[in-house]
N, C-alpha and C positions, 0 to 999 in steps of 0.2 A: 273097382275100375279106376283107372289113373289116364295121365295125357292126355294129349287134344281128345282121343276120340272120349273119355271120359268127359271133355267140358262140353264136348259136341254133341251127347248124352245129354245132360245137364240143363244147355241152351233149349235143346228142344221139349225137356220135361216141361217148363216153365213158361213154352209158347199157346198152348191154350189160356193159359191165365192173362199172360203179357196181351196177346193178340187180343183178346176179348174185352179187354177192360177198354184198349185203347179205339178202337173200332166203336166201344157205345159211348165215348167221350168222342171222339171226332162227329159223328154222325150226330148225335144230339146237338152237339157247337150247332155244326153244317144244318140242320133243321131249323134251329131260331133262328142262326143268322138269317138264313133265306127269310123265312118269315116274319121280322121282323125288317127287312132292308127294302124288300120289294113293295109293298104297302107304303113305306115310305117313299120309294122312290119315284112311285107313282104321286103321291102329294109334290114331290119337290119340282116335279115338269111342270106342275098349274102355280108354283109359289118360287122366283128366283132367290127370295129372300131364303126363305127353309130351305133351297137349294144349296147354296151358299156357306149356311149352319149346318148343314147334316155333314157334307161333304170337307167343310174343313174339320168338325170333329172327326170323323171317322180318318182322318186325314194324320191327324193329331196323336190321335192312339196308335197308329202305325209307328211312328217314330219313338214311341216308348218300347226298347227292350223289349224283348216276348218273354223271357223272362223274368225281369222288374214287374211287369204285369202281374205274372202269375202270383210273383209273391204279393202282391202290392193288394191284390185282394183276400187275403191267407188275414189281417187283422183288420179288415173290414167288415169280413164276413162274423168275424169273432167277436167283435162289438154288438153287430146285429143280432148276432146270436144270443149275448148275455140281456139286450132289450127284450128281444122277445118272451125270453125266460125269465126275467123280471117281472116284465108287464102283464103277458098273456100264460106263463108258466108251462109255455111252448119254447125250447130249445130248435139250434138243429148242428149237425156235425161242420164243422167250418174249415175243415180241413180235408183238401181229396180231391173229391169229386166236383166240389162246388164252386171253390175258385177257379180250378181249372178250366170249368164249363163256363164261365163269365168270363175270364180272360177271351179263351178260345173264339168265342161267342162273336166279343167285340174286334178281334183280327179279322171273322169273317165278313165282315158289312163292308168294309171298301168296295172290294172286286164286283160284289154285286150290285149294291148302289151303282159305282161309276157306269157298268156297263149297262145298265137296264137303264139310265138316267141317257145314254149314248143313244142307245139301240132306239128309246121312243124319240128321241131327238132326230135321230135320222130319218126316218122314217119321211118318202120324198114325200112334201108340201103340196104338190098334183093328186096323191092319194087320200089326203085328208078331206080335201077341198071335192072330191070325187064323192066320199063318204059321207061329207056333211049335203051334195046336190041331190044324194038320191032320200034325205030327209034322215041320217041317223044322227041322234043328239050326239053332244061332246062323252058323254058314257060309253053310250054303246059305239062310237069311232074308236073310242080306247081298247075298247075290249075286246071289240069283233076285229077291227082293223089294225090301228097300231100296235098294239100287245102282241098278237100272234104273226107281225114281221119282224118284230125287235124278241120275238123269241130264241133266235140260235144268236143273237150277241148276248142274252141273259143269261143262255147257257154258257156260254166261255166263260164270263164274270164266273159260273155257281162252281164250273172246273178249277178255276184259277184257287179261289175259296178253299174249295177241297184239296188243294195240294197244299195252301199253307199251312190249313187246318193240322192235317195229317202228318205236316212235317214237324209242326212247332208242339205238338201233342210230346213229342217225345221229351219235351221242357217240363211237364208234369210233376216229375218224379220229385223233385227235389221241395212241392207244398203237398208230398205223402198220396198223390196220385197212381195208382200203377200203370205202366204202359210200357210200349215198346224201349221206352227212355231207358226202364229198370236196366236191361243191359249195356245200354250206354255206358249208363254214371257208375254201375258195380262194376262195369270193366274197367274205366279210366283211372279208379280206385283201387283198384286189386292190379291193373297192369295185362288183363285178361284179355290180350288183342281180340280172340275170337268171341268172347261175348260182344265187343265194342262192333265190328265187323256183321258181326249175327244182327244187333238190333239195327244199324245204318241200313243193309240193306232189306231184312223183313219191312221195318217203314217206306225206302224206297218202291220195294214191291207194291205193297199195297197202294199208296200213294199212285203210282204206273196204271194199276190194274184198276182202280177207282176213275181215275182219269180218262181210262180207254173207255168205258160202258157209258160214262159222262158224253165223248167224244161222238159214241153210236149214237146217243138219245138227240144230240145238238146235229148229226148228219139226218138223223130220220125226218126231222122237224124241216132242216133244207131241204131235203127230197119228198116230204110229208109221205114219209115211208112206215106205215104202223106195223109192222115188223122188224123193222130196226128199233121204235120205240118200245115194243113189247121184249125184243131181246135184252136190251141195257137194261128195263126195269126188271124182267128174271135176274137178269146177270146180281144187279146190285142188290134185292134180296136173298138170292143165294150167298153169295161174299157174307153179305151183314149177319143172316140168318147160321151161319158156318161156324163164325166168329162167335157169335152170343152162347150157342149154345148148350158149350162149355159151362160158361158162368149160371145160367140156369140150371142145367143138368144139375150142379154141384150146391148151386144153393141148397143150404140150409137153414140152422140156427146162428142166430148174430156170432162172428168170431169174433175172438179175443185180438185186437191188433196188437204187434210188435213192431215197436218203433227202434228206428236206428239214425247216426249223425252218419256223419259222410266221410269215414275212414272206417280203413281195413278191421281194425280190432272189435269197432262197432259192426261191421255186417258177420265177424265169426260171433260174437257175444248174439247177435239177433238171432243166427240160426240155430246155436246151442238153446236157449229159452225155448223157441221156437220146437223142437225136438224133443224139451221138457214137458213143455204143454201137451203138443200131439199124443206125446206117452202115455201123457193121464188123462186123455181122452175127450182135450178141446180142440175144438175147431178154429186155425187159427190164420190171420191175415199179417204182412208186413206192409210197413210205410218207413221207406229204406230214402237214409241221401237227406234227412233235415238236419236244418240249423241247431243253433244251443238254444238260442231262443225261442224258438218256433215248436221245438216237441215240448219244451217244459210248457209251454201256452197250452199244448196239443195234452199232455198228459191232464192237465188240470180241469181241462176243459170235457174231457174225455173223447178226445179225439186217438189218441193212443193210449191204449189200457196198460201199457208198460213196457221198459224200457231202461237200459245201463245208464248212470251218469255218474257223472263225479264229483266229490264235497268240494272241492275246490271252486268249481263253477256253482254249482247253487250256493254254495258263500257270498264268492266274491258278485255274479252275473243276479240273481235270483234274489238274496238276503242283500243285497248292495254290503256287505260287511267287509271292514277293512282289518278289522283286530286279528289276530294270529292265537289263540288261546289252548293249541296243541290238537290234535288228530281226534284221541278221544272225547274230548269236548265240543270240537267241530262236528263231530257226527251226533252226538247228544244233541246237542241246540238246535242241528239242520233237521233232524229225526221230527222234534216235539213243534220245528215252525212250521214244515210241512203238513202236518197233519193238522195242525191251529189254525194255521192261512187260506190252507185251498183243502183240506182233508186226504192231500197225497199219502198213502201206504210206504212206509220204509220195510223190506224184508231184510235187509242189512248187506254188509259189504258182501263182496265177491274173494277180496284175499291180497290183492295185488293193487299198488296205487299206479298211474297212469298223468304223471307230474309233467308241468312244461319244464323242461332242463334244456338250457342253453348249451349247444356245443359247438366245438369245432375239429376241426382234423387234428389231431394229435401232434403230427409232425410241426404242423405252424402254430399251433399253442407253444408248446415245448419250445419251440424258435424266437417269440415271443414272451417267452416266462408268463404265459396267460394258465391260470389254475381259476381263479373266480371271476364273479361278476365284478367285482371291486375291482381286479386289475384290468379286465377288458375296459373299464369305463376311458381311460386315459386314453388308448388307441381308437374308442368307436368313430372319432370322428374321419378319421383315414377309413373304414369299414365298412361292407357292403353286410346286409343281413339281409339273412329270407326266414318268413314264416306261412304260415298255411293263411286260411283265407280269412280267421277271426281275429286272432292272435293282436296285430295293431289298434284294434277296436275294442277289447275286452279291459276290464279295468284291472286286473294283471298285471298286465302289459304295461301300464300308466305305473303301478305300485313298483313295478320294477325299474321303470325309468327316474320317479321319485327318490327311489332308496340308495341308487347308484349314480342319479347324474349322468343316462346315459344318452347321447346323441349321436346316432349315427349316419355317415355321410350316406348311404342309399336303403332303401327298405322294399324288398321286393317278398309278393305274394307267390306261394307256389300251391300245388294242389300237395297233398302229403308227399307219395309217392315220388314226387320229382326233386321236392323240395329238400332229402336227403343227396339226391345226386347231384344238384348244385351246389352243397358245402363241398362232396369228395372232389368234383372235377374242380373248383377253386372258380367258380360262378359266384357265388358269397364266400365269406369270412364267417360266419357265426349263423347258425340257423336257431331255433325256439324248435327243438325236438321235444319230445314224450319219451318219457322215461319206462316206458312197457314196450320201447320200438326194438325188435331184434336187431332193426337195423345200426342201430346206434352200435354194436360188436361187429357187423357185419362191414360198415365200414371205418371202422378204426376210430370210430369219434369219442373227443376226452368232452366230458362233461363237465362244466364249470360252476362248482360248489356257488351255493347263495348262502354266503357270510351275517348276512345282515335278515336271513329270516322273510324274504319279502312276499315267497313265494307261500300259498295254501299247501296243506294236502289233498291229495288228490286221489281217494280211493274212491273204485271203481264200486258203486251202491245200485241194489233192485229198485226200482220204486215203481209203484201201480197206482193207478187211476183212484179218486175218491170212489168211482161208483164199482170198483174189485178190491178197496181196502180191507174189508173186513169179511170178503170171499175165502172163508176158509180152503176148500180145494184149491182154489188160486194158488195163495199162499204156499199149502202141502207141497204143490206139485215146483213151485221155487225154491223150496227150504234148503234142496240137497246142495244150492249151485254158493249157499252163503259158506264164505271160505274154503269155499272146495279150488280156486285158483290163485296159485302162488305166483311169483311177477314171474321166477324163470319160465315157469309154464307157456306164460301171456306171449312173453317176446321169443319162446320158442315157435307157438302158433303164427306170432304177428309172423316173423319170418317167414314161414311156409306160404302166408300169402303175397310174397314176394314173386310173381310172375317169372321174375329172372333167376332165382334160385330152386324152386319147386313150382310142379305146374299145377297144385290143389287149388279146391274153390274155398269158399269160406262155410260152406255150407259141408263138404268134405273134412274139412278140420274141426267144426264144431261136434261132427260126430266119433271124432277122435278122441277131443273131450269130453264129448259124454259119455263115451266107452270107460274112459282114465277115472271119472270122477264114482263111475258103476263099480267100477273094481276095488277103488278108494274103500267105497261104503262097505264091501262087502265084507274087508277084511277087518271093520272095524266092531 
């Protein structure tokens, strides 16, 4: 199956899983928030001071990023984690579920605090003064009286909650959560408009439809109609109950997570693995859309059981190592420190390296007499550059600016995908491409040799988890994929998930490759 209606296939095989995961992360958030805000917000009406302090924190955390949150608890939780396994020789997964759910968590206490902090405030002063004459203490005026007319404002508050909950869930993805996000960030990565479209409006949906039974339970309560409160509470166990039941149905034995960063040739490499495992008969889970730092924490940690990366980065990012001592030695060294440092599993390369190579559009190279990095150095300061969203931060990047003396007059981040279209349309001057990119043929960019060595190798290596190192099957069922991919291969794939050239998924393509690589073995 090809074309939209193939990716429109595709989208909706993946919505049982997507919708499920996200639906018991929203709802869990939305369950402590509320109980944890409302309890409070009752203390903060008898205390101006706690008033004060709850309300400008929760105030405070608003203004943090929703996504700096999410990551911001991704090595907190990972700290915690190495304590408790220290101390009590109790772990826990610190990646997923668990920052997501405390980010989440803390977004939801505003809406409710303020309004429930409103609602008992309002409450007119003739009715208190009524309730304390006919002899009920300050408790039961709260509970019998104020509380249940400051009920349909605590409701709007738990509405309001529930939409941002629902909407900021789809931020997930990227600290290894699954969610309706999954389609977001593999579309805006692959170029995939109807996945990106797919997941915007299933969150909207739900989002809507959560809101409406919300709306019935907060009407019933004004009209003190127990049948509207009895319809919203069917309504919103059916929704919840709809959604879960998927993910239980399917539970079974722990899978094996695959991890992937947040470019195209990492979500085909995930799904090729991914399709290797299922073959030989594991159960298995993705964590699609992380950082370079954050899965190698996740792999170690065993938060992702395995995952593509490349010598390059655990050199220079991971080994902090600056020395250059040739490819084969780089993989010897990085092989036997992994396994000594943290007991990561090396199954060995893939076959093709995936290098940062500097380029630009042919025609203005050539017009410039630019071939290397040694002659760009002289022009950068006239020179716009774009790279993807590490690239500036990595210590690479710094070894290349050392070796060359380079300063350039603009530095703009792009997402992969765009950030080739900005060298062709003449938006930058020189981008930090990957040398596995099809795109680099596709559109006419000259690659500018590094003379001076400054760059690593950058082959594309399996590696697994300490606790699947020495999982024989594991292993077996990855053996087939070492050197089974040469670079034309890579950047023929990468291509294909070029949205604007072919309309494949990555999930499509990797089964292309594992057809190629079936046929490879057989003839041999």
């Amino acid at each position: 199956m090809s074309g939209d209606a193939g990716t429109f296939a595709a989208a909706f095989a993946n919505l049982p899983d997507y919708l499920g995961w996200h639906v018991l992360l929203s709802v869990s958030a939305i369950l402590i928030g509320v109980s944890v805000s409302l309890p409070l917000a009752i203390l903060c009406v008898r205390s101006p001071l706690l008033r004060a302090s709850a309300l400008g924190l929760a105030s405070a955390i608003q203004t943090i990023p929703s996504l700096a949150l999410l990551a911001l608890f991704y090595p907190l939780l990972l700290a915690l984690s190495a304590f408790t396994r220290a101390s009590f020789g109790i772990g826990f997964r610190a990646l997923g579920f668990l920052p997501a759910l405390a980010a989440l968590t803390l977004y939801s206490m505003l809406p409710v605090l303020r309004n429930t902090i409103a609602g008992i405030d309002g409450v007119d002063p003739a009715v208190k003064t009524a309730a304390r004459g006919v002899g009920m203490t300050k408790r039961q005026s709260l509970w019998l009286v104020e509380l249940p007319l400051a009920a349909p404002v605590i409701l709007a508050g738990i509405r309001t909650a529930a939409a941002w909950v629902i909407g900021t869930a789809t931020l997930s993805t990227p600290v290894g959560q699954t969610s309706l996000g999954n389609y977001i960030f593999s579309g805006l990565q692959t170029e995939n408009w109807i996945y990106v479209l797919f997941g915007c409006v299933a969150a909207a949906a739900l989002a809507l439809i959560v809101d409406r039974l919300l709306a019935l339970a907060e009407d019933g309560v004004v009209k003190r109609s127990k049948a509207r409160l009895l319809a919203s509470a069917a309504g919103l166990l059916i929704v919840v109950g709809a959604s879960l039941f998927p993910l239980f149905a399917s539970a079974g034995g722990k899978p094996l997570v695959v991890g992937t960063k947040s470019f195209e040739e990492q979500y085909i490499l995930g799904a090729l693995i991914e399709d290797r495992l299922r073959e030989a008969g594991f159960q298995t889970a993705r964590r699609d859309g992380l950082g370079s730092t954050v899965i190698f924490d996740a792999l170690a940690s065993g938060d992702v059981d395995v995952y593509v990366d490349y010598s390059g980065t655990v050199w220079a990012d991971d080994m902090k190592r600056t020395d250059l001592p040739g490819r084969q030695v780089v993989l010897r060294e990085m092989a036997a420190w992994l396994a000594r440092t943290h007991g990561i599993g090396y199954v060995g390369p893939l076959g093709f390296e995936n290098a940062y190579a500097f380029a630009m559009r042919r025609d203005r190279a050539d017009a410039l007499h630019i071939g290397s990095l040694a002659d760009l150095a002289a022009r950068a300061p006239q020179m716009k550059i774009g790279g993807d969203y590490e690239i500036f931060t990595r210590p690479e990047w710094r070894a290349v600016e050392r070796a060359y003396g380079l300063k350039f007059g603009v530095e703009r981040q792009y997402q992969a995908n765009f950030m080739y279209r900005a060298v062709a349309s003449g938006d930058v001057d020189v981008i930090s491409a990957f040398s596995s990119d099809g795109r680099i043929a596709q559109y006419d960019l000259k690659v500018l040799s590094d003379p001076k060595g400054a760059l690593p190798p950058y082959d594309a290596v399996l590696l697994v988890s300490p606790q699947h190192a020495k999982d024989a099957a594991l292993i077996a069922a990855l053996k087939p994929l070492v050197h089974a991919l040469d670079l034309r291969t890579m950047q023929r794939a990468n291509l294909a998930a070029d949205r604007a050239i072919d309309k494949r998924t990555p999930d499509d393509i990797a089964r292309g490759l594992d057809a190629e690589i079936g046929k490879r073995s057989l003839k041999r």
